[in-house]
N, C-alpha and C positions, 0 to 999 in steps of 0.2 A: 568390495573384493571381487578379483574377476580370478574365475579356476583357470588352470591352463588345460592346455587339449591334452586329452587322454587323463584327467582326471575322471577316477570311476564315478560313473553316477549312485546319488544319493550319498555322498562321501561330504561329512560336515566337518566345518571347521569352527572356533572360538577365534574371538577378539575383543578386544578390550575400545572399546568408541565410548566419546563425552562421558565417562563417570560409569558406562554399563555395561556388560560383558553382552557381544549381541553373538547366535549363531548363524554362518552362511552354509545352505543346503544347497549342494550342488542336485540340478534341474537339467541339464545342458545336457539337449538329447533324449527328454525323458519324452514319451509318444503323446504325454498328454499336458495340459496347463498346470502346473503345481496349486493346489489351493485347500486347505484345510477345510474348509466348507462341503466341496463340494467331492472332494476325494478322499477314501476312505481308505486307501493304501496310503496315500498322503498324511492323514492323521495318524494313522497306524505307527507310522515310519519318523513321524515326530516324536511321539510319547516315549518311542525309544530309544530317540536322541538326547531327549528330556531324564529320561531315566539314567543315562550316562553321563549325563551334562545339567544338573537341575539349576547350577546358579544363573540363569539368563535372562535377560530383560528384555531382548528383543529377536526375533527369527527373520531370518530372509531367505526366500527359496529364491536361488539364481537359477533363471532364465535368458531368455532375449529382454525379455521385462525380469526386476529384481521387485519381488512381492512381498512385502513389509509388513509383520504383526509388531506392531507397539507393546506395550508392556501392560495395558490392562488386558489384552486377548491374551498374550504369551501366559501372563496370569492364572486362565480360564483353563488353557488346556496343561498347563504346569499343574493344576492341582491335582488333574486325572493322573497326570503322569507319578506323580507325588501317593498318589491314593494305591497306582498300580502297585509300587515298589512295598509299600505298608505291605499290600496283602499280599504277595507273593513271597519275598523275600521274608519282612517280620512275623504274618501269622502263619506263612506257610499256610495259607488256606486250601491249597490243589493236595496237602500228602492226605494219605490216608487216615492216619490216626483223627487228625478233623475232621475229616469228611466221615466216619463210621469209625467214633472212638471206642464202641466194644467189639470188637475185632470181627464183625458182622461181613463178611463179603459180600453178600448177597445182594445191597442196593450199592455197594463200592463203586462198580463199571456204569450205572446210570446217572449217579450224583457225582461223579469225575467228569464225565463228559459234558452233563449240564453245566457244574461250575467252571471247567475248562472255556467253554465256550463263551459263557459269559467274563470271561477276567479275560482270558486268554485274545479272545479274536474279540467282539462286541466293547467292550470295556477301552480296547487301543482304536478301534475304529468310527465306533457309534457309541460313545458312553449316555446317551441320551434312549437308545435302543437298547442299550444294556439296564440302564435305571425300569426301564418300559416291562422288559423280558423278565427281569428279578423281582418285580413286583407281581407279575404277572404269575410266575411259576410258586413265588409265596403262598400266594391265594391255595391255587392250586394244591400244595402240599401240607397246608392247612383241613384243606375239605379231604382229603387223602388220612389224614392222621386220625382224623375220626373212624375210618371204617379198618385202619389195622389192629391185629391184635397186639394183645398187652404188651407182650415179651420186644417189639417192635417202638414201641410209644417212645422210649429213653431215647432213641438212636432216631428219630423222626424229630426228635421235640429240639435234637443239637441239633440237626440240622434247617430245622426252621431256624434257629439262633442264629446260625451261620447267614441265613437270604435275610434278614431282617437286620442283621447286622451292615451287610451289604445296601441295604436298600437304604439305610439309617445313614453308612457312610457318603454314597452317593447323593441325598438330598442334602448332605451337609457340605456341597462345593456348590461353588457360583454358577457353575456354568447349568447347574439341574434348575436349584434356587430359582434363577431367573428364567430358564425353558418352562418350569409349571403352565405358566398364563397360556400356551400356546401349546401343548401337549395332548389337548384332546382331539385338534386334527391332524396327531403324527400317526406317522405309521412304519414298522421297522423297513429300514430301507431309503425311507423317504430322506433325503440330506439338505432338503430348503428351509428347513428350521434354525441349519448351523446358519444360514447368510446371515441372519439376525447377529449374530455375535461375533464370527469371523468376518471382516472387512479388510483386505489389504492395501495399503498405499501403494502405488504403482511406481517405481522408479524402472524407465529405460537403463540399457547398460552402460550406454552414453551420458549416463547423466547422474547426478548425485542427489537431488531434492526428490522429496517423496509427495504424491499425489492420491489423493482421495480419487478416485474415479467414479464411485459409487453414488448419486443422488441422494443425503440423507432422506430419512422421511418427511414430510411436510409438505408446505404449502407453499407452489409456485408463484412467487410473485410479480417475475420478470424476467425475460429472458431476451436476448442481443448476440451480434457477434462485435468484435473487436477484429483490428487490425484488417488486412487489403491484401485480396489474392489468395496462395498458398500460404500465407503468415494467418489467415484467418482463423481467432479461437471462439470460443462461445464459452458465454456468462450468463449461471444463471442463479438467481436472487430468491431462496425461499425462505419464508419464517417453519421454523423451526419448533416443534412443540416445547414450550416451558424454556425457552431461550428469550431472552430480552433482544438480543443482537440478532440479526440476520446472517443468514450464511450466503456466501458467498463461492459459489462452485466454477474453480475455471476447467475448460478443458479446451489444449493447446494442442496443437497437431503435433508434435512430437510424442503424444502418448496415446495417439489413436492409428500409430504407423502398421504397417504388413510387415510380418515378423523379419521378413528376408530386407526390407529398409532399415530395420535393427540389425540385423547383422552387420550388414553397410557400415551404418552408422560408428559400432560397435567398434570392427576395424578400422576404419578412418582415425577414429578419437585416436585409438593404441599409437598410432604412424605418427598425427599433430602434437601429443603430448610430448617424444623427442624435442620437438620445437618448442622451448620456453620462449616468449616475446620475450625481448628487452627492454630495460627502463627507458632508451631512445627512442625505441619504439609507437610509444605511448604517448610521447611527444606530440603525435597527430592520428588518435584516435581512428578518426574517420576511414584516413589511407590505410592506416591500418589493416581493419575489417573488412574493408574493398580486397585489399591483395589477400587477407588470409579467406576471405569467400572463393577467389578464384583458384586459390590453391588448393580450397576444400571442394570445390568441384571440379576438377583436374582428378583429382585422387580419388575421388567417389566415381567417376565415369570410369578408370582403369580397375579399380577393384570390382565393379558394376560387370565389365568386359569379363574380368577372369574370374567372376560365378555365372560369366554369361544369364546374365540379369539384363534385360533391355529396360532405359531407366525414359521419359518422353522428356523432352526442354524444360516444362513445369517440373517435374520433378524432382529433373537435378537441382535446378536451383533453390526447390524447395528444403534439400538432404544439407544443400548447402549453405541454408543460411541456419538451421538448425544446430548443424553441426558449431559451425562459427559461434553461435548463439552459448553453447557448452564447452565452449574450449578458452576463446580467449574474451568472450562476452560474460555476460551475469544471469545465463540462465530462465528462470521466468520471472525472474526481474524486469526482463528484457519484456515480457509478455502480457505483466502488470501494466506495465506503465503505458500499452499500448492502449489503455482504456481512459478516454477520456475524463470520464465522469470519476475518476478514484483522483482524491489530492491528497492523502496518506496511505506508506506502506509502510507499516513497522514491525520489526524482527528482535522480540525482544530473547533474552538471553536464560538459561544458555539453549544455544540454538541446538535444534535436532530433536528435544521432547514437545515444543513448543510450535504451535498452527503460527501463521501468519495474520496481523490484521490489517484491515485496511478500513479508510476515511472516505463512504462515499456519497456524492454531494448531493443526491437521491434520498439515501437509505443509512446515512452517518456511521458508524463501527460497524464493521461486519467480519467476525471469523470464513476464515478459508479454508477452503482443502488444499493447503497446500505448506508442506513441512519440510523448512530448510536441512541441510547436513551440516554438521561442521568443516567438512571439507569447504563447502561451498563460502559459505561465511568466511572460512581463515582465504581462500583463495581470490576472494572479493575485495578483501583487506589489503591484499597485496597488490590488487590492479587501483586502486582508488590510493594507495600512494605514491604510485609512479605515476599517473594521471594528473596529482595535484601538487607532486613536489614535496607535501608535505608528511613529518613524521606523525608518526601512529605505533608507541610503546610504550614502555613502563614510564620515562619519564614525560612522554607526550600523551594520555592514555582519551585523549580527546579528538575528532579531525571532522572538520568540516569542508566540502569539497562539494563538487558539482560533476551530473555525468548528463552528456551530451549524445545523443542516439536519433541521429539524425533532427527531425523536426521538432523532435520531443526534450524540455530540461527537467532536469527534478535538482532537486536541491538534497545532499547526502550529508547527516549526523552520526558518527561512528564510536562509539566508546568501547573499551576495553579494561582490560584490568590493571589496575587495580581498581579504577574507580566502578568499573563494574566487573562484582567478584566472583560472578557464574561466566565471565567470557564475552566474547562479542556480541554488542546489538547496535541494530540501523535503524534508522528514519530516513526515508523519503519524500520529501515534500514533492509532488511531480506538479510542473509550471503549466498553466495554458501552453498548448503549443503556438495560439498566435498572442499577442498580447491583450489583455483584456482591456474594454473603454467604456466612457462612460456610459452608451447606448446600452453596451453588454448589463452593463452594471444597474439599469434603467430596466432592462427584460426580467433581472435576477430581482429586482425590487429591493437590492442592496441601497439606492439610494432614487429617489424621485427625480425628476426633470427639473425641480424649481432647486433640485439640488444641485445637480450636475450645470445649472448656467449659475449657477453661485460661484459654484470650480473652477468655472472654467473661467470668466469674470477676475476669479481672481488670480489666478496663474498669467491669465496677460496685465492683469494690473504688479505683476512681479512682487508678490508677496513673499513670505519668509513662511514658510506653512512644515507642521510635523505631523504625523500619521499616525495617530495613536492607536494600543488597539492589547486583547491579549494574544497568546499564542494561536494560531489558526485562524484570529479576527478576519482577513484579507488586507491585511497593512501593505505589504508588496504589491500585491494584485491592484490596489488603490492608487499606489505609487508611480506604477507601470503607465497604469491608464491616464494622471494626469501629464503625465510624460509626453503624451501625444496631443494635449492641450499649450504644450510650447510651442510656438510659431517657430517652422522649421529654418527663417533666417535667425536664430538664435543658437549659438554655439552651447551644446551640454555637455559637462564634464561630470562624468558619473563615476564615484569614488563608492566600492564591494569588496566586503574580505571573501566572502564568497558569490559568486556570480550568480544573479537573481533576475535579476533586472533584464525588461527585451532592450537590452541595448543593440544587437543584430539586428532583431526586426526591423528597429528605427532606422540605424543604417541603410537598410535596406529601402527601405521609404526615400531615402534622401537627408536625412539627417545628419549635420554636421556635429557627431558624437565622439566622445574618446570618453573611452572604459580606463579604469586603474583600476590596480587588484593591489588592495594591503591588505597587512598580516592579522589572524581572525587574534582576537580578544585574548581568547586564553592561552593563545601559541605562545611557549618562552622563548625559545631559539629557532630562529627562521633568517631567511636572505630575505623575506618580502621587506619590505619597508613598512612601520607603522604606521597605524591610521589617520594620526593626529597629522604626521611629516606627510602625507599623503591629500590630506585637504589643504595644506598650510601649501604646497607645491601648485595644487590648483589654481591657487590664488595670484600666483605666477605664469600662468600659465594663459593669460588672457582673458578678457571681458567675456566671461559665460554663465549660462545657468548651471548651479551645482546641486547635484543629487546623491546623499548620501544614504546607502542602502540600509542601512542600521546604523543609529545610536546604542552604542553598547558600553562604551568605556570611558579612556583618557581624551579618544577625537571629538569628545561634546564640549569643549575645551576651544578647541581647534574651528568646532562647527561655527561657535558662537561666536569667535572672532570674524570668519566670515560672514557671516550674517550682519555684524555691525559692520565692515565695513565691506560688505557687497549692497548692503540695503538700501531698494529703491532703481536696482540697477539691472536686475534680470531675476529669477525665481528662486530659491535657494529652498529645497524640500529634503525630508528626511522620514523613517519609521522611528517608531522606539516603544517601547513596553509601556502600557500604560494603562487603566480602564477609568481614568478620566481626565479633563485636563488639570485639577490639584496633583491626583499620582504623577502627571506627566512633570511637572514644577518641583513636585518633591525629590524624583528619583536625579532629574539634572542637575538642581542645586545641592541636598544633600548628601546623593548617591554620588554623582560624577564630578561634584565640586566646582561647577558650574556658578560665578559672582549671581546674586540678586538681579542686580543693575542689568546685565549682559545677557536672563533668561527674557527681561523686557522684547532681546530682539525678536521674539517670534510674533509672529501678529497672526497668525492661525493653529488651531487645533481641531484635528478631525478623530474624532473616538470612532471605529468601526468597533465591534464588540457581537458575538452570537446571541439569538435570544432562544429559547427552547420552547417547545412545549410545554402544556401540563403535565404530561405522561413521562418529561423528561425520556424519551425517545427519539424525539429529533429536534434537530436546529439548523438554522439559518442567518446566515451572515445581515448585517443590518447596520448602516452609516447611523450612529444612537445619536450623535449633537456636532454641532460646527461653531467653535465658542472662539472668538479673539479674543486676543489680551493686549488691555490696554495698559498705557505708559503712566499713569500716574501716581499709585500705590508703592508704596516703597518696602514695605517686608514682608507682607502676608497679602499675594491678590486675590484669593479666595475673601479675609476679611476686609478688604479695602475693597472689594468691587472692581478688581483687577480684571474677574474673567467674566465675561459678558456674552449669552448665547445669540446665535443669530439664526439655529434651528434646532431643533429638539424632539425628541423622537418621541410619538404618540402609540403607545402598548394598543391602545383600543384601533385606531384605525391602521397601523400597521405604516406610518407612513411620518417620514419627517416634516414636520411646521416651521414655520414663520415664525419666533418668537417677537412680542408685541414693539423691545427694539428695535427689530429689524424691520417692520412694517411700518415703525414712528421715524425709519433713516435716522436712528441713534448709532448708527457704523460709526466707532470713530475710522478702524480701519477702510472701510467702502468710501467714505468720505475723504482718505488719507489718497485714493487711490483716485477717483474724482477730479481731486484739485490737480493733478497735472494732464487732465485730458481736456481740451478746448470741445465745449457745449456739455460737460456734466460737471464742470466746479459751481459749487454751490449750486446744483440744479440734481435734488435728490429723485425728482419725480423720472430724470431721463436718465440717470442710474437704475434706476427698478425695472426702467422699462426696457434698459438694453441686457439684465439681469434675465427678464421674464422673454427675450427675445431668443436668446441663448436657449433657454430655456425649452419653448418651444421645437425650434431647429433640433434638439436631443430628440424631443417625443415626436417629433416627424419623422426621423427615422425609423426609430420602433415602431412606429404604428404601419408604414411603409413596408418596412421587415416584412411584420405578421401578415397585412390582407396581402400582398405578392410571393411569402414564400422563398425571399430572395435575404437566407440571411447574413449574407456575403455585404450587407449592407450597414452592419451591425460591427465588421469586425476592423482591423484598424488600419486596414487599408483605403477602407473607403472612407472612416472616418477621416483619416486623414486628408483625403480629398474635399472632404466635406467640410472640416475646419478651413481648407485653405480659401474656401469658394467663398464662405461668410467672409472673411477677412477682407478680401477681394473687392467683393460688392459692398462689403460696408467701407472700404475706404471710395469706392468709386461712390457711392451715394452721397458719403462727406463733402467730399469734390464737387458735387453738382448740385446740394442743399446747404452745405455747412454744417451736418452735423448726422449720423448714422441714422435718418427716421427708418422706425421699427418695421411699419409695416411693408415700408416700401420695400426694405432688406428683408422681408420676411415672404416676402409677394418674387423678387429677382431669386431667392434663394431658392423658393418652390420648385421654378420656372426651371431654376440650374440643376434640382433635383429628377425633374422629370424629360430631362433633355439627357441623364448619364441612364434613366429608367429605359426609355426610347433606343437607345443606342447598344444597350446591354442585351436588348432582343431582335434587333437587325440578325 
């Protein structure tokens, strides 16, 4: 709520938000910072707003900042407010008759002004000083009562009844209850005892999400900043006493501004908000944000002028991408996903009582300080449909979609109601911004070196391979990377109901890629084209490798006809749910309706799966086994010896094996793979060795990485260079021996490695 000008200060209003009646206190103008804590006119001035208005579950004093009590503070001090109205209004504790019921006048005017004080002024300002001061004066009129005479005792003894009463009331609210522990170093006056229980979320006027700004208590475990330049925020990671999860504190420039930048800000918003974007608009994201940046600093520099505000070049652009950021962007959405290290951000429902969490690859779940609104949520909803085209309502009440911000992707899950009956919530799954390889994955210890030249081995022997794994296993992330194990004179057609996959990147490498985008799984009515029509169209579309970003439905159907007949001819890979290769066999045949016969075509399966801790506190991604399935079983390959390991992940050394197959060259597949390469048919020893040569070349890098510090060597650019340089020299080596000898490709490959090291520091 924003007041208008010349609304009187300290003028509240009610409203009705998500399910709660919240009150806004007008602040605008007031000489000092609104804050229940720390001002005692301010508390004063609640209690008798509260007294006017008790049904409330949440306060906001409006400022340049809107200062947020949630509903267990409002709680805390609703009870005083609650307690005040008892004694005033129902006991009538301030008339006379109470205070000196036998018509005694004589202590009337000291125990008036006493109990005034305390109910009256202490009780709405300091009820923690007022608890202090009525115990205090108890005492006192105790040791008092003994030296009056008789006639006196009756009229002493109600009124001890009266401060013990009082003091009884007061230790029976929360807010006394829990100040004991801390009450022996207060003193009347003192108000750093309230910081303990008042904490306000911070919202700018500009903006709608609420922010903890406050460092809970605990223990700093880490601290960074995110983002480049004036975008710069800081994160920091403490454990939390008696908290399992870690917290997770951001604090973003837009809440550490100078009051007179809120102002700015403030008015700027009021002017942009006229301008609703259109769904055409949206069409092209990017341009988008460009033109609404420039327009948002055009209009910040003239209203800058006329408060004659002088703003320097950083700062406009700083005001300006801020601005942008809460108007036709997503907020600290936008601010989250600026940090690397987070691959979930979820907003579960209903949004506005509920923190934020997030997934991080550090420190796994961690609570935030930071609390969406529903505006925010319903108006997020609305850009992430015209973004994807797709519907998000009662009868679509599901939407998965992708947001693109600049270098950065995340992957967006949106439900609604009905299927979810408290209102909107998201998932964000946020992508590597470059694409992840195998070296990456080699540093991460997600998979070993004798793993990644198995991979890669077998992506150029064009296998038929699916990526198994559970939710958050790194199935895509796995996907991506062997993606970059294709030899880029190979055409890939990469088939996404939502867009996951670095298919840009690759492009951008030189890749001869085409992306297709079909309709997600659970979508009823859409213009995309189904998934099945969508791989079944690839098939037409020219001799390529195909990548299918999810197995989820009817296109497993579809897959598997490609597969039989693409096999043998280029790579044909895919994800799909699974935590092992039986789950993987059961969910396609049974679940997807997938023939027996036609689940034969796959000749690899890769389980990625997390393993945890003892403490179940934390986990890490981990490639668990790499099993092919052979052809000769006919109902059950689990009981026929269908699936056969060729690595297998070891709990005790942390690290994938050789299973005794694969060291005996019982591959039928590696062997399948073999027989049409002139010098390794029937020559299992120069398979292993061009396996373990791969192999190598992966941990050359990494090791290369760390003692140089250069980890631009790691990521899939240079891998990419790196793939194409072995390719290179092992076909020139073939040419001049007859066949890829290892060492010697291992010995030119060094050579080519420290000829791009050389060159990188001219």
């Amino acid at each position: 709520m924003i007041f208008k000008p010349g609304t009187p200060l300290y003028t509240y209003e009610g409203t009705r938000e998500v399910g709660m009646n919240v009150m806004y206190v007008n602040y605008l103008g007031a000489p000092f910072v609104p804050s229940l804590s720390d001002s005692a006119i301010c508390m004063a001035r609640t209690i008798d707003a509260l007294v006017e208005t008790p049904n409330v579950a949440k306060i906001v004093f409006v400022q340049q900042h809107n200062y947020c009590y949630d509903f267990p503070q409002v709680q805390l001090i609703l009870e005083i407010a609650n307690l005040y109205t008892f004694l005033v209004r129902q006991e009538k504790i301030l008339n006379a008759e109470k205070l000196t019921p036998f018509a005694c006048k004589k202590c009337l005017g000291y125990r008036y002004g006493a109990m005034s004080y305390l109910i009256l002024t202490l009780l709405r300002q300091d009820p923690i000083g007022c608890y202090i001061e009525a115990k205090r004066l108890l005492r006192e009129e105790k040791i008092n009562a003994e030296k009056l005479p008789e006639r006196c005792k009756n009229c002493e003894e109600n009124y001890i009844r009266l401060l013990s009463k009082l003091v009884e009331l007061l230790e029976g609210t929360r807010l006394i209850a829990s100040a004991k522990p801390h009450i022996k170093t207060y003193h009347l006056g003192d108000r750093s005892i309230y910081r303990l229980f008042f904490r306000p979320d911070i919202i700018p006027n500009f903006a709608f999400t609420r922010l903890v700004a406050t460092l809970p208590e605990g223990e700093i475990v880490e601290q960074y900043n995110i983002g480049e330049g004036f975008e710069k925020s800081t994160v920091t990671i403490l454990k939390v006493p008696n908290e399992t999860k870690l917290f997770y504190h951001l604090l973003p420039p837009e809440y550490i501004l100078p009051e007179e930048h809120h102002s700015l800000l403030t008015l700027a918003r009021n002017v942009l908000l006229e301008h609703r974007p259109r769904a055409e608009e949206f069409t092209d994201p990017e341009r988008t944000r460009q033109v609404f940046f420039n327009i948002s600093r055009d209009l910040l520099q003239e209203l800058a002028t006329a408060k004659k505000l002088k703003l320097t070049y950083r700062q406009l652009n700083k005001l300006a991408a801020i601005l942008v950021r809460h108007t036709i962007g997503f907020g600290l959405i936008e601010v989250l996903l600026q940090d690397e290290k987070l691959q979930d951000i979820v907003i579960n429902s209903p949004v506005g009582p509920t923190t934020i969490f997030v997934r991080h690859q550090d420190f796994d779940e961690c609570i935030t300080n930071i609390i969406p609104s529903h505006e925010d949520a319903s108006s997020w909803a609305a850009k992430f449909r015209m973004i994807s085209g797709r519907p998000l309502d009662e009868a679509n009440p599901m939407l998965d979609t992708e947001l693109l911000l600049g270098k950065t992707r995340a992957r967006v899950a949106i439900i609604q109601q009905p299927l979810s009956p408290y209102g909107l919530a998201y998932a964000f799954r946020r992508h590597r911004e470059d694409p992840w390889t195998l070296p990456l994955f080699i540093k991460n210890r997600m998979v070993n070196p004798l793993t990644a030249g198995l991979l890669s081995f077998l992506i150029d022997g064009a296998r038929t391979l699916l990526v198994a794994g559970t939710r958050s296993a790194g199935k895509t992330s796995l996907l991506g990377a062997l993606m970059l194990e294709i030899m880029p004179k190979y055409r890939i057609i990469v088939v996404e109901d939502t867009l996951e996959l670095p298919v840009d990147s690759l492009r951008k490498l030189g890749y001869d890629i085409l992306r297709m985008k079909v309709r997600a799984a659970l979508l009823k009515e859409t213009t995309e084209v189904p998934a099945d029509e969508g791989i079944r169209t690839s098939l037409r579309l020219g001799d390529s490798s195909l990548i299918v970003g999810e197995v989820r439905s009817v296109e497993a159907r579809a897959l598997y006809e490609a597969m039989r007949v693409g096999a043998l001819a280029n790579v044909v890979a895919g994800t799909i749910h699974g935590a092992s290769p039986y789950a993987v066999f059961d969910r396609v045949v049974n679940d997807l309706g997938v023939p027996i016969t036609s689940f034969k075509a796959t000749d690899i399966i890769a389980v990625v799966n997390p393993i945890k801790s003892p403490d179940g506190l934390h986990s890490w991604r981990r490639l668990m086994q790499l099993t092919e399935v052979r052809k000769h079983w006919l109902r059950d390959p689990e009981e026929e010896h269908g699936f056969v390991d060729l690595l297998k992940y070891n709990v005790t050394t942390d690290e994938l094996e050789a299973t005794p197959d694969m060291i005996a060259g019982e591959s039928e597949i590696m062997k399948a793979v073999a027989a049409n390469i002139k010098g390794f048919a029937g020559n299992w020893e120069a398979v292993w060795e061009n396996v373990l040569l791969r192999a190598k070349i992966k941990e050359e890098l990494v090791k290369t990485a760390e003692k140089t510090g250069m980890q631009k060597l790691l990521e899939a650019e240079f891998n990419y260079k790196a793939n194409n340089a072995f390719h290179s020299i092992s076909d020139r080596v073939r040419e001049e021996i007859g066949f890829p000898e290892p060492k010697t490709v291992l010995r030119e490959w060094q050579d080519w490695l420290k000829d791009e090291l050389r060159k990188s520091t001219l």
